[in-house]
N, C-alpha and C positions, 0 to 999 in steps of 0.2 A: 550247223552240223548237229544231228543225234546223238548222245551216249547217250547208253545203258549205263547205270551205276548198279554195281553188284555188292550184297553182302559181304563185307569184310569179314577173313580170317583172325581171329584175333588171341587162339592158343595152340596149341597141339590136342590137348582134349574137350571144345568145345568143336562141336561139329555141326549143331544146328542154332539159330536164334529167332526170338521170336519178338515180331513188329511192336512194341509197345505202344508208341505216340510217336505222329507224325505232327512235327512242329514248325510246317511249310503246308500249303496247299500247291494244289494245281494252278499255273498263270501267276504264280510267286517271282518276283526277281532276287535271284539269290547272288550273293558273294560268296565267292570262296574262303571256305572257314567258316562261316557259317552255321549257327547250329540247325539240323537236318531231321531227324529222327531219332527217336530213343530207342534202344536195341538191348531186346531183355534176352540171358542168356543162364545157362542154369549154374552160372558163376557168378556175373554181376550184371549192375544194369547201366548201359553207356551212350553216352548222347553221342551222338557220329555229325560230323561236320560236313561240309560238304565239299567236294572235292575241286568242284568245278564253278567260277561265276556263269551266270547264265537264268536260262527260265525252266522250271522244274513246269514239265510238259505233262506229266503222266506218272502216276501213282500204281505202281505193277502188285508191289505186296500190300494188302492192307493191314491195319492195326489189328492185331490179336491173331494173326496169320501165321504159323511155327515154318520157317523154308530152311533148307542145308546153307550154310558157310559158300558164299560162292556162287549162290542164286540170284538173278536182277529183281532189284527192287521198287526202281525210278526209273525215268528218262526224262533228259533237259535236252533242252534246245540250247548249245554257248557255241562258242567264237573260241575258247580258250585252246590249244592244242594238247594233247594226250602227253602224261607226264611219260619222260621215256621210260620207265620198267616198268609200266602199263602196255607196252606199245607188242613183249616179247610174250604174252601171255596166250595160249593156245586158244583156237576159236571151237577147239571139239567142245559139245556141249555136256559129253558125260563126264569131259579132266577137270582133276580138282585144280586149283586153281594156284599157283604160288603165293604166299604170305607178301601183304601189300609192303608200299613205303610209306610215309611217310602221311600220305592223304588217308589213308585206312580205308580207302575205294578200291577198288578194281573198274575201270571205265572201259567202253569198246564202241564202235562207231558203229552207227546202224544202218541197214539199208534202207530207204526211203520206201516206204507204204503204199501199196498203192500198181495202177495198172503196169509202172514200170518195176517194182518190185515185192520182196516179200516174200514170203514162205508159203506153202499151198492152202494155210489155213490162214493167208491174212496179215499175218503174226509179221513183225520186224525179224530179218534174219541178221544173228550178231556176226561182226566182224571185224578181223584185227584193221582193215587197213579202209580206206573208205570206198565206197562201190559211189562206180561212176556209169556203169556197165550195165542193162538193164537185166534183172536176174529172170533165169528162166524157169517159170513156176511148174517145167513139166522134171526138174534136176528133181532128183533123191535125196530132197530137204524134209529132215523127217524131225517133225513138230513134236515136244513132250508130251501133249495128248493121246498121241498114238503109238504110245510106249507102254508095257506093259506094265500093271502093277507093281511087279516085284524090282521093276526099275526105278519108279516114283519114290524109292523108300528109301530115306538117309538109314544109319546104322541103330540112330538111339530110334525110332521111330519103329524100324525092324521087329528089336528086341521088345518095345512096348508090346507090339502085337502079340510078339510068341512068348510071353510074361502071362498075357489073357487070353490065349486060345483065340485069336481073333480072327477071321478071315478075311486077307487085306483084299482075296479079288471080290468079296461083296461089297466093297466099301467105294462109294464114289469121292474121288479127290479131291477138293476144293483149294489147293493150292496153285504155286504158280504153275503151268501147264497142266494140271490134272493130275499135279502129285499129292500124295498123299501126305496130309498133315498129321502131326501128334493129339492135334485139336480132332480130324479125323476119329484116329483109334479111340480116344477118351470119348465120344460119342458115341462109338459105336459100345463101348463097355456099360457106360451109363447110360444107354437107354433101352426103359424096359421093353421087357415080353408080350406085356400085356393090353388088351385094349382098357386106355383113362377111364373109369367112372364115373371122372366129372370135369366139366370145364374148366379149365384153368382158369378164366376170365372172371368165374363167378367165386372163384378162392380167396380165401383172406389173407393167406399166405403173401409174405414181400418175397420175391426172385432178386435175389443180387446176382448180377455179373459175377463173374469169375476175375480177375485180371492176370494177365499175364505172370505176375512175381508168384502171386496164390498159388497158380497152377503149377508152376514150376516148383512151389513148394512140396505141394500135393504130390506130386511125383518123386519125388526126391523122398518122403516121407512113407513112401507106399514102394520105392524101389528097397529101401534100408528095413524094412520089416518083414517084407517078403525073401528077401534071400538073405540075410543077419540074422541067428540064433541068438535073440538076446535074454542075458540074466540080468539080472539086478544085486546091488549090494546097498547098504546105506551103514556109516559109522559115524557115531558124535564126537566129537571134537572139543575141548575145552579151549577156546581162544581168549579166553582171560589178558594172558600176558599180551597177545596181538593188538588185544583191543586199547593198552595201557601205552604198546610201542606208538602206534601209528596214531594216536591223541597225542601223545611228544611231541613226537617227530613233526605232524602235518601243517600248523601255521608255519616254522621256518621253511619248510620244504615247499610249498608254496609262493614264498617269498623269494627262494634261491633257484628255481625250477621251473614258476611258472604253472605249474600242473598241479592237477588235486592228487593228493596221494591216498587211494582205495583200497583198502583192502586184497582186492583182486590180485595187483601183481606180485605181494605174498605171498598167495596160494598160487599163484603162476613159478614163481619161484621153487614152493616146496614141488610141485607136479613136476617140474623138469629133472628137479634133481634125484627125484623119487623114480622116475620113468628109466634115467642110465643105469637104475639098479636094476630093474625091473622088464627089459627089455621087449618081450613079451606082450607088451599094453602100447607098444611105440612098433606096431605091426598093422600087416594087412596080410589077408586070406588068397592065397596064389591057386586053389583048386586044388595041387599035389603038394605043395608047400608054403612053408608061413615064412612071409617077405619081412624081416627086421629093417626096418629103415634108421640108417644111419646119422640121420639129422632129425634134432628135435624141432620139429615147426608146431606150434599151438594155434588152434583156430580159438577165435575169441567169440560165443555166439552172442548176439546183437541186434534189438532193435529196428531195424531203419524205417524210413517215411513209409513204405511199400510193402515191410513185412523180415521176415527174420534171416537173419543174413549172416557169415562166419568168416569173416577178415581172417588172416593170417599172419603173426610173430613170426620171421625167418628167425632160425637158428637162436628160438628162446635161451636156449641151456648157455649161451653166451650173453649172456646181458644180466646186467646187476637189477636190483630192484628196481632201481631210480631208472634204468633204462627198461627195464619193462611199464615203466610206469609212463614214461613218456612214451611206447610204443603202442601204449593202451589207447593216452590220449588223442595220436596223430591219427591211429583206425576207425575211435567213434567219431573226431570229425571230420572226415573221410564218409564214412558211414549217413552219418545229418547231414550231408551237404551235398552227398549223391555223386561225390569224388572219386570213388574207388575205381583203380584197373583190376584188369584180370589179374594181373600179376599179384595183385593186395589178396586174394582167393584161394590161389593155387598152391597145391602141395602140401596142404596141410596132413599131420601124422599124428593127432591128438587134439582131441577138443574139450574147451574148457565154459563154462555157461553159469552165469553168477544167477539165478533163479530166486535169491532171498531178495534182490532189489525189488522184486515181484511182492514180497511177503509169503513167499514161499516156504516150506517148513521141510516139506521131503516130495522128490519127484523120482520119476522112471525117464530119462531121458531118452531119446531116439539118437542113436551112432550116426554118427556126421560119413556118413557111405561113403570110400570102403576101411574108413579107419575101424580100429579093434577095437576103443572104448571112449565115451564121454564121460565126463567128472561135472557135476554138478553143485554150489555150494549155496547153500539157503541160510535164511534169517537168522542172525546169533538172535539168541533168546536167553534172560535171567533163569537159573533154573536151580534148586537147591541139591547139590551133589555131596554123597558121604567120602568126605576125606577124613583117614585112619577111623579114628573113632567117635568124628565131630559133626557137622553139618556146616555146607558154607554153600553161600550165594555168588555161582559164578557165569559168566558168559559163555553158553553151549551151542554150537553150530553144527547141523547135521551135512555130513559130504556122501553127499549117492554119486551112484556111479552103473551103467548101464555095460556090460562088454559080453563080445563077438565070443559066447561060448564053444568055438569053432577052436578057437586060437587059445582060448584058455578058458583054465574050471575056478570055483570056487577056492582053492589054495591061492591062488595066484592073484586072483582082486582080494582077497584079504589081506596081503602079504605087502601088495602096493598101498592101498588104503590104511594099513599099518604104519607105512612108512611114511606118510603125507600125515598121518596124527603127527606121528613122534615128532618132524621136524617142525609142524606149526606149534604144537605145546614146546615146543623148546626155544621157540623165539624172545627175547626177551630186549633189551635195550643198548645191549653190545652185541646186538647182530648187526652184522653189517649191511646198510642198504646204496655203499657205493662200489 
């Protein structure tokens, strides 16, 4: 028997993903469970198993291919039978599709190819129950081919176009059926007007691929700058006393814990409790109104194997140090080890980017889209600072901070950045980090 395996659903705002690596060939004998494919999404990146034992027959989406939540991406050949809440899922081709179980598949039996069936272009026609019946290629089986542009086009795909004045009916689709990819638009953006001067082939120039994480970066980077008004702020910080707490504190904390205790969950600490004053900077831009969001969730920006990525603290402003500190370390290896769910991504209302580990000194960071502001904190550095009438050598850290001047003006990132001074210079060795 045939299935189609389809693009798994795997949020409420992820609506498209895109094929990364295919970690199976065609004529592969697969088991169920299985790791299958990696599946880059503009959340996280997640290896999908697979759903069915059997023989992976047919390769639908290729690697670097962007399709909607809900599109086929394979076909096996198995024996296994259709798990049952697969079995209720609509055969129309343009219904979105219900959130899977438990397989993260969607599967559906295919009709057999060929003189006795098929679609009028050839194509397997999907279906909930299996055809026994030879299909009649003169029915009103109407192929995505022959569907209009403006149907080919998932939502975020849409808006790319009308983001760059693009004209999606010049564009030929290279997707599955002839829809139109993101990969698409972003070709048609970037490529010029002009006729080459000179052969590429004769160029010194290296051409790197793109990879799929990059470009989702690239867009995410290039959506957050084009419609965020952003300001900038930067203040120094005297972290003297932090630097003397967290030298104390960090071999037994280590020892009782387990975890390296960083500096980071500190200032994660003063941020959260700086932001309930502050509310304002713990927002998002609604068009007619500014959405305060009631939970502190802190994105942590981060490193990973693929490129830069922003886990999520649920409900920071509850967690003590030493639970932030542990919540730091369970996301970076999460993060190294290519662990993360969607769920590890989602919902963040504030982001925070430790930039000194860089040897960073002062940056302009770019808003984690569509939150109000990032907080960035770079390299404490010795610096000679005049206290009353004296001179003394103390540990100085700059904290920039990038925000949505839409939602707020200059009083207001001073006013929070104020408040994140005071409480980090006031840290001392009876603060508490349980």
């Amino acid at each position: 028997m045939a299935l189609i395996i389809e693009l798994p659903h795997v949020g409420e705002s992820v609506v498209e993903g895109t094929i990364g690596k295919w970690l199976k060939k065609p004529g592969d004998q697969i088991e169920r469970y299985d790791p299958l494919v990696e599946i880059v999404t503009d959340k996280v990146t997640m290896e999908m198993p697979s759903p069915v034992s059997g023989v992976l027959s047919r390769i639908i989406a290729e690697e670097g291919e962007t399709i909607p939540m809900g599109a086929p991406i394979a076909e096996f050949e198995t024996d296994d039978p259709l798990p049952p809440s697969d079995k209720k899922i609509s055969s129309e081709p343009e219904a979105t599709p219900p959130p899977v179980g438990t397989t993260g598949y969607l599967v559906k039996n295919v009709a057999p190819v060929g003189p006795t069936g098929g679609g009028p272009d050839g194509e397997p026609v999907i279906s909930d129950t299996p055809t026994t019946t030879p299909i009649n290629n003169d029915s009103p089986v109407v192929s995505k081919r022959e569907q209009p542009n403006s149907q080919r086009l998932s939502p975020a795909v849409r808006r790319l176009a009308q983001e760059n004045n693009v004209d999606v009916s010049a564009i030929h689709g290279t997707g599955v059926g002839g829809r139109i990819t993101r990969d698409d638009v972003m070709a048609s953006i970037s490529t010029p007007q002009t006729t080459p001067t000179s052969n590429p082939a004769d160029s010194e120039d290296t051409i790197l691929k793109i990879t799929p994480i990059r470009k989702m970066i690239a867009e995410a980077m290039v959506r957050s700058v084009s419609q965020i008004p952003h300001a900038w702020s930067t203040i120094e910080t005297d972290v003297s006393s932090l630097v003397i707490v967290r030298s104390t504190h960090r071999k037994a904390f280590i020892e009782k814990e387990a975890v390296e205790l960083t500096y980071l969950p500190f200032i994660i600490k003063m941020v959260v409790e700086s932001l309930r004053e502050n509310p304002t900077l713990n927002a998002t831009w609604g068009g007619d109104t500014i959405i305060l969001k009631n939970r502190i969730n802190i994105g942590v920006a981060m490193a990973g194997p693929e490129g830069l990525i922003v886990p999520v603290i649920k409900d920071a402003d509850r967690l003590s140090i030493v639970g932030l500190a542990h919540a730091v370390s369970d996301l970076t290896f999460k993060v190294k080890n290519r662990k993360l769910s969607v769920e590890d991504v989602q919902e963040g209302t504030f982001t925070v980017n430790n930039t000194g580990v860089l040897g960073s000194i002062s940056s302009q960071p770019i808003i984690n889209y569509p939150q109000a502001a990032i907080l960035t904190t770079e390299a404490i550095q010795k610096k000679p600072v005049v206290i009353g009438d004296g001179i003394a050598i103390r540990s100085i850290m700059n904290i920039c901070m990038s925000f949505d001047h839409r939602i707020n003006d200059g009083a207001e990132s001073s006013t929070f950045l104020q408040s994140i001074k005071r409480r980090i210079e006031s840290i001392n060795l009876d603060t508490p980090v349980y």
